[in-house]
C-alpha positions, 0 to 999 in steps of 0.5 A: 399523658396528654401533656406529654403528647403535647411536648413532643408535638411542639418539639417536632414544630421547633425542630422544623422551624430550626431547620428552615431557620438554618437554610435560610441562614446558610443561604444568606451567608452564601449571598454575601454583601453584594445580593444573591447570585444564583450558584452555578452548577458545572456541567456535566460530561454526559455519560452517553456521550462518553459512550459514544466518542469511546465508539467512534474511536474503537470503530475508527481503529478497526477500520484502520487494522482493517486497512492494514491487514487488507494492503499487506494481503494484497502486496502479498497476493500481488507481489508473492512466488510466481504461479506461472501466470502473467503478473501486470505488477512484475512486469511492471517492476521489471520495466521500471528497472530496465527504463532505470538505466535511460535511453538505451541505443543499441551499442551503447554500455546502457543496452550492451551491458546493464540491460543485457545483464539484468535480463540474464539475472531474471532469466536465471531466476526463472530457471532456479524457480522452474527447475523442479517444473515439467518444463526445461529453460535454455538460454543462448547469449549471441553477439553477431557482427553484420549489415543489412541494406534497407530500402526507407527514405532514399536507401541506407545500409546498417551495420552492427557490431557485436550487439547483444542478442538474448534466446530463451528456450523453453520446452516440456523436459519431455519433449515437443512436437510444435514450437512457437517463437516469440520476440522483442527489442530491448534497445531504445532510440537515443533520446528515449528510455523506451517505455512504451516500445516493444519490450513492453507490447511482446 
């Protein structure tokens, strides 16, 4: 019984020596000729790393979409069917167009015919919008013929034919009491578009 004990405690220790014996082999098969050199490991792409560049993205396309939806809801806010309120925005666009045909003298075909033309446009459109409205829009075109003198710089006379005149008439459909008139030019001086004249300021 003792013997047999024995035997297999020896066989454990050779097994154990046979094992390291193996290792020291394998890793002096892995040294080669030339000596050993220590094994380098590759390194490895950290898993929180990973995690957060994987956030930053999702973070930065959020932003972005956040952006986005913002702009547009602005464009429409801005830009959207008029509510009766003065809208800085259109008007501006409406003046781009107008300064888009260049310097407009009165007489000429930029004040006469362009401008008078996109004015009227824009007019219509007011009356198809407000139509359903308590309010009723009328428009007079008047192309008078005249001469006035004044008194500036010595005295001169102005004489004008056939310009454009534009009146807009809006009223409560069932009538008013008061009125209040309210007007502006939309020529220019020969060598300017007129941007900052009074069909800006009224």
């Amino acid at each position: 019984m003792e013997s047999d004990t024995t035997i297999r405690r020896i066989k454990a220790i050779y097994g154990k020596q046979n094992n390291a014996s193996e290792k020291k082999n394998d890793s002096q098969d892995q040294c080669g000729i030339n000596g050993c050199s220590e094994v380098k490991k590759k390194p490895e792409v950290s898993l929180y790393l990973l995690h957060e560049g994987v956030g930053v993205a999702l973070v930065t396309v959020f932003i972005l979409v956040l952006w986005g939806v913002v702009h547009l809801s602005l464009q429409q806010l801005v830009i959207g069917k008029s509510t009766g309120e003065f809208n800085a925005v259109r008007a501006r666009k409406h003046l781009e167009r107008i300064t888009s045909f260049g310097p407009r003298p009165t007489g000429s075909p930029e004040n006469e015919v362009l401008t008078v033309n996109f004015l009227l446009e824009q007019i219509e459109h007011i009356k198809a919008d407000s139509a359903s409205g308590p309010h009723s829009v009328t428009v007079d075109v008047q192309r008078p013929t005249g001469s006035f003198s004044i008194d500036f710089l010595g005295g001169f006379t102005s004489y004008y034919d056939r310009v454009s005149n534009i009146a807009v008439r809006l009223e409560p459909k069932a009538g008013a009491q008061h009125l209040m008139l309210a007007n502006c030019h939309f020529d220019s001086v020969a060598n300017s578009p007129g941007t900052t004249q009074h069909n800006t300021t009224n």
